[in-house]
C-alpha positions in Angstrom: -8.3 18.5 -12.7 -7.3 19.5 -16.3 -5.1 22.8 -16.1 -3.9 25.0 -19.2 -1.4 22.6 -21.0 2.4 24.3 -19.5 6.0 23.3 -21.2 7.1 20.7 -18.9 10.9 20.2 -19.0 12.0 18.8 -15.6 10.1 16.0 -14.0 10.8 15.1 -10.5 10.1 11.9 -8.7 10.2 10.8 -5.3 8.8 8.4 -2.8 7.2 9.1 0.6 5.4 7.3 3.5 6.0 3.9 4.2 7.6 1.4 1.1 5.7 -1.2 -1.1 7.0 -4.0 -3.2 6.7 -2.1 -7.1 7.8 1.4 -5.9 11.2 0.7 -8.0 9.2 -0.5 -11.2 6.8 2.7 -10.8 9.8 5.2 -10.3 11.8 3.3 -13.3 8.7 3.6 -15.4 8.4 7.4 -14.8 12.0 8.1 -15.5 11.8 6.4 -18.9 8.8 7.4 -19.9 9.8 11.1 -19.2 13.2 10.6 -20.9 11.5 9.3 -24.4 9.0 12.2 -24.4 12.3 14.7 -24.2 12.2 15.8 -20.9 14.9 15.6 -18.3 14.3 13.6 -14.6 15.5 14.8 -11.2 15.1 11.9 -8.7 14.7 13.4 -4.6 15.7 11.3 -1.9 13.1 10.6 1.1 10.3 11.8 -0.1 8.9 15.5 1.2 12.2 15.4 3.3 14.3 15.4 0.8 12.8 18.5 -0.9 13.5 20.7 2.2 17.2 18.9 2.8 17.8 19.9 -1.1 18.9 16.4 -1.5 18.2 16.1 -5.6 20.1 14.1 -8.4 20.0 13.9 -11.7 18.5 10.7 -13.5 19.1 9.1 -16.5 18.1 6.0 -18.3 20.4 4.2 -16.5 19.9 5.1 -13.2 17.0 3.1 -13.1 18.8 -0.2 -14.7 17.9 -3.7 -12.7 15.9 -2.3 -10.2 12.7 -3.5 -11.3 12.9 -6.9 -9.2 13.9 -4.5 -5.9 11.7 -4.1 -2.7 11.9 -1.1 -1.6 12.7 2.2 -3.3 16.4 3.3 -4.5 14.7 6.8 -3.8 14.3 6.0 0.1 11.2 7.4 1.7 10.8 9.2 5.4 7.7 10.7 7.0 8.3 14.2 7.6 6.6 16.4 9.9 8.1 19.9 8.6 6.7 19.4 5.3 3.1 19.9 7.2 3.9 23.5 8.4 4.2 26.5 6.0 7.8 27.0 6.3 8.8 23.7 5.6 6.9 23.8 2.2 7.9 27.2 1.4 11.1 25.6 1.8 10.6 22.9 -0.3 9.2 25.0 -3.3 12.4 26.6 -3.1 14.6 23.7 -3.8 12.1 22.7 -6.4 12.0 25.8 -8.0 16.1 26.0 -7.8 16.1 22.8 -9.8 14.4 23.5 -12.4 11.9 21.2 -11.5 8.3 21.9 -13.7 6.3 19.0 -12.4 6.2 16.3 -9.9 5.3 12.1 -9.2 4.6 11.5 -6.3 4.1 7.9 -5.0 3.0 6.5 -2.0 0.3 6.4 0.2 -3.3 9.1 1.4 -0.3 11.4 3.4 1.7 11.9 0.2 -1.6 12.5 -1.8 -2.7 14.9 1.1 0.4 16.5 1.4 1.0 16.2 -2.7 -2.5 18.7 -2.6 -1.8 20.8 -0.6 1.4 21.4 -1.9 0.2 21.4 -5.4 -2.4 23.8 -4.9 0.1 26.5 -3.0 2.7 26.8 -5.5 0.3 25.8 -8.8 2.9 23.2 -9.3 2.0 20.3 -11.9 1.4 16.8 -9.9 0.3 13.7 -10.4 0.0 11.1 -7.5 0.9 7.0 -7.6 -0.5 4.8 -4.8 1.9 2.7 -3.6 1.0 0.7 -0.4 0.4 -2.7 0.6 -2.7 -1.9 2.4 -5.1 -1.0 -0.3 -6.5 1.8 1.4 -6.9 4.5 -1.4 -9.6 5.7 -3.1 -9.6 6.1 -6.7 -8.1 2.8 -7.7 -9.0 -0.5 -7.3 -5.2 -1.9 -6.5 -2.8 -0.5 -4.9 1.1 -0.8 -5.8 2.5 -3.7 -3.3 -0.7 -4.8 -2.5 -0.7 -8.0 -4.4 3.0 -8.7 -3.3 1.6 -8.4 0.2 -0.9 -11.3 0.0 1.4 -13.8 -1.5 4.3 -13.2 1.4 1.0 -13.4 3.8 -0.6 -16.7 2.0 3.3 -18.0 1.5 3.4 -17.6 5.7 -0.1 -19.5 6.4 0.8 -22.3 4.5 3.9 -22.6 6.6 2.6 -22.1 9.7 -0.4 -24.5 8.6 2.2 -27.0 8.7 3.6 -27.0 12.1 -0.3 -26.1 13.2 -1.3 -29.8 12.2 1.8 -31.3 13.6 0.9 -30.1 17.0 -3.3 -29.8 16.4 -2.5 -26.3 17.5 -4.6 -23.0 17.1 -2.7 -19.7 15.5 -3.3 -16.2 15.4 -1.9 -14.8 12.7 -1.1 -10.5 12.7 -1.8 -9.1 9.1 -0.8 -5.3 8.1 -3.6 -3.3 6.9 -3.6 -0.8 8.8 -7.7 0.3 9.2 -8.1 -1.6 6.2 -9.0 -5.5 6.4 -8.4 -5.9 2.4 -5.1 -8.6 3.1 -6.5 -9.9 6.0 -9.5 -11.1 4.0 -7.8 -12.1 1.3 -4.8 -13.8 2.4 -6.9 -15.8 5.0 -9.5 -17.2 2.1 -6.6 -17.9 -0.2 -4.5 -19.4 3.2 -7.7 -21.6 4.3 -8.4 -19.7 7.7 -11.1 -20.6 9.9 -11.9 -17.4 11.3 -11.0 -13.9 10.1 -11.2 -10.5 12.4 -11.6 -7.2 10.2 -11.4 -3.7 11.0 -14.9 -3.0 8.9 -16.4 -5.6 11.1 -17.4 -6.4 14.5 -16.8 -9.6 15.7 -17.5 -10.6 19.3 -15.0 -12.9 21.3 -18.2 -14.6 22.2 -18.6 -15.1 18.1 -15.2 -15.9 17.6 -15.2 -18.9 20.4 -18.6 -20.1 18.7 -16.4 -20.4 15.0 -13.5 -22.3 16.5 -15.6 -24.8 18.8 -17.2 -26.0 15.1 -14.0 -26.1 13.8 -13.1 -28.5 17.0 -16.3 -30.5 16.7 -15.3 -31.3 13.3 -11.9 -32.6 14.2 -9.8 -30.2 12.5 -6.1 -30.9 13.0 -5.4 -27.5 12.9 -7.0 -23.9 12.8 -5.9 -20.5 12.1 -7.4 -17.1 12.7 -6.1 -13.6 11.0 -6.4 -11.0 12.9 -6.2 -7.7 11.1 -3.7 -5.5 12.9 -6.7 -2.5 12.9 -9.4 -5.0 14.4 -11.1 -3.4 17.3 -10.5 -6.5 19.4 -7.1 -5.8 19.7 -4.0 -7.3 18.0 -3.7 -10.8 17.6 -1.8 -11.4 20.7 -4.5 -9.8 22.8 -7.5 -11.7 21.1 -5.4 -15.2 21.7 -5.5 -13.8 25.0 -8.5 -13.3 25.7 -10.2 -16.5 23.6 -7.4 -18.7 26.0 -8.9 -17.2 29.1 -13.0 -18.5 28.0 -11.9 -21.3 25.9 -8.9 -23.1 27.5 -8.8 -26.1 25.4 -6.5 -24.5 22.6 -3.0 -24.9 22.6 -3.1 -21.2 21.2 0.2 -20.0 19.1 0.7 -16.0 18.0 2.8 -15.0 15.0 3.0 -11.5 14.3 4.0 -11.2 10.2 5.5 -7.5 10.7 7.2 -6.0 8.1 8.3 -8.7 6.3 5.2 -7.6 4.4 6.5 -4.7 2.9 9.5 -6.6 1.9 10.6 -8.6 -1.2 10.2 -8.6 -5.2 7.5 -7.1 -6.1 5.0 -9.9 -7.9 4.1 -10.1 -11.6 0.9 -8.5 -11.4 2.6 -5.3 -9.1 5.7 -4.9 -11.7 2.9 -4.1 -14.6 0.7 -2.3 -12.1 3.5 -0.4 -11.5 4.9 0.4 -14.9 1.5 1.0 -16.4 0.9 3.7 -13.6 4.5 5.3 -13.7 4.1 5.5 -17.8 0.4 7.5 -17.4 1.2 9.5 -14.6 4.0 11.2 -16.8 2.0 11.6 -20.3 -1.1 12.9 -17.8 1.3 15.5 -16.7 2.5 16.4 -20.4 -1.4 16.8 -21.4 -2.0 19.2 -18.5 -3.6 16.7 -15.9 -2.9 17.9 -12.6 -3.5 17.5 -8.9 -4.8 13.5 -9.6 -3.8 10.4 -8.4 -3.6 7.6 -11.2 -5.5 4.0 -10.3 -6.9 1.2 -12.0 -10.5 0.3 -12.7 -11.1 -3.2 -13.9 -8.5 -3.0 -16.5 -8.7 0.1 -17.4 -5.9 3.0 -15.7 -7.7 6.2 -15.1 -7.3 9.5 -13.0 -9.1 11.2 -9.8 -8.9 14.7 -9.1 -6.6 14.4 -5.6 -9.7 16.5 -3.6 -12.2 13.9 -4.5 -9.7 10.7 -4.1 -9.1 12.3 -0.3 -12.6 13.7 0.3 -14.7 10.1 0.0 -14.1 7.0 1.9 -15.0 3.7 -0.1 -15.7 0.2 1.5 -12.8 -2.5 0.1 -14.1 -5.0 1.6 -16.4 -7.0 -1.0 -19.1 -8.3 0.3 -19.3 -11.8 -1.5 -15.5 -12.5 0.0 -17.1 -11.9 4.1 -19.6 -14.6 3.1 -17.1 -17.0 1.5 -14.4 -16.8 3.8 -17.7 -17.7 6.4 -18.7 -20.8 4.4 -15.3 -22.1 3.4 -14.3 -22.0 7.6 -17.1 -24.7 8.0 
């Protein structure tokens, strides 16, 4: 929403919920920008945590020097349960408030936009949201930040585990983060050649499944690999192995579990300008008077959404034309 245009003098900027790959190049982005347009930057460790803890620093242009190529955050993120009642947010304002602190960036994922709303809308306290997470679950953008990281440690891991696969004509199941979302699991397994891939949005049948890998057997594939989004309703990967090994016992079946090596490493090319380009209008949205709004990208273009509409509709990732191809390319 667009408020009355306030002097903003004090921007702070933390991260919260779990870490993606381009949190660093987002957080060095919003310090500079801020710094250029006059205003001074306060940086607060772990997130919503570190509001009610008081633990706050000032930042500077080189504070965020070589950090661009980091995983991670140097700001540190927690989950914090005390920031949901009351008290803990009265708390928080306080330490805000104490700071100096005129206006917020928040980055991370739909429980630091929920909990950036709410908090927002108590204390009428200037904030604009990032999404950072390698799921590519929020609304309002059409990338998250980490995302495209994600998939290439993902694809990089197939095309290993393709390799032993064919020494040993074995058949993996492969784990996939995602959460309830099935947007690297689709990806990753076209890009990664898979011959079967289980989604959260979609039901697939063991029954199915079996039917999928016996054509890929008939055709005398060396190898085979299914990704199993961790959200699919079968089960995780190791239960769906499981179960296919107890119908279909010709498989020498094989489960890796990716884990959070996911969230981990430099961030890619494509999330270090994601990144920057979000940070950099997050903070001039804030100095025009755009508040409670979470920045994203549509086609090319970086945009806003009021935070109650970006946490209020649920839209479908999954596109369509990628189900049928990742279905045609398994033949």
């Amino acid at each position: 929403m667009i408020n009355r245009v306030r002097e903003i003098t004090r921007i702070g900027v933390f991260t919260s919920g779990g870490d993606s790959p381009g949190m660093n190049a987002a957080i060095r982005a919003a310090v500079r920008t801020a710094i250029y347009k006059g205003k001074k930057v306060t940086g607060i460790y772990h997130g919503y945590q570190g509001m009610i803890d008081n633990s706050m620093f000032d930042m500077d242009s080189p504070s965020v020097s070589s950090i661009i190529q980091q995983g991670g955050t140097i700001l540190k993120t927690a989950r914090c349960m005390e920031f949901k009642t009351v008290e803990g947010r009265a708390k928080a304002y306080e330490n805000v408030k104490a700071a100096g602190i005129d206006a917020l960036v928040a980055i991370g994922g739909d429980g630091t936009f929920t909990g950036a709303e709410i908090f927002s809308r108590e204390y009428d306290i200037p904030m604009m949201c990032i999404p950072g997470t390698i799921d590519n679950d929020l609304n309002g953008t059409d990338l998250t930040i980490g995302y495209d990281t994600a998939n290439n440690t993902v694809i990089e891991a197939i095309d290993k585990i393709r390799d032993t696969a064919a020494s040993h004509n074995r058949l993996f199941f492969v784990e996939v983060m995602g959460r309830d979302s099935g947007c690297i699991a689709l990806n990753a397994g076209i890009a990664g050649g898979a011959e079967a891939i289980l989604l959260p949005e979609k039901d697939t049948a063991i029954e199915e499944l079996i039917d999928m890998l016996s054509q890929g057997a008939d055709s005398n594939k060396s190898s085979m690999i299914v990704i199993v989004a961790e959200g699919d309703k079968n089960g995780g990967a190791t239960d769906v192995a499981k179960r296919v090994k107890e119908k279909f016992d010709n498989f020498d079946t094989k489960v890796s579990i990716l884990g959070h090596l996911q969230r981990g490493g430099s961030p890619s090319s494509a999330d270090r300008v994601l990144a920057t380009r979000m940070g950099y209008y997050a903070v001039n949205e804030l100095l025009k008077g755009n508040s409670r709004a979470t920045v994203g990208i549509r086609g090319s273009e970086i945009v806003t959404t009021p935070l109650e509409e970006a946490l209020s509709k649920k839209e479908l990732k999954l596109n369509e034309d990628l189900v049928e191809i990742a279905k045609i390319m398994a033949i």
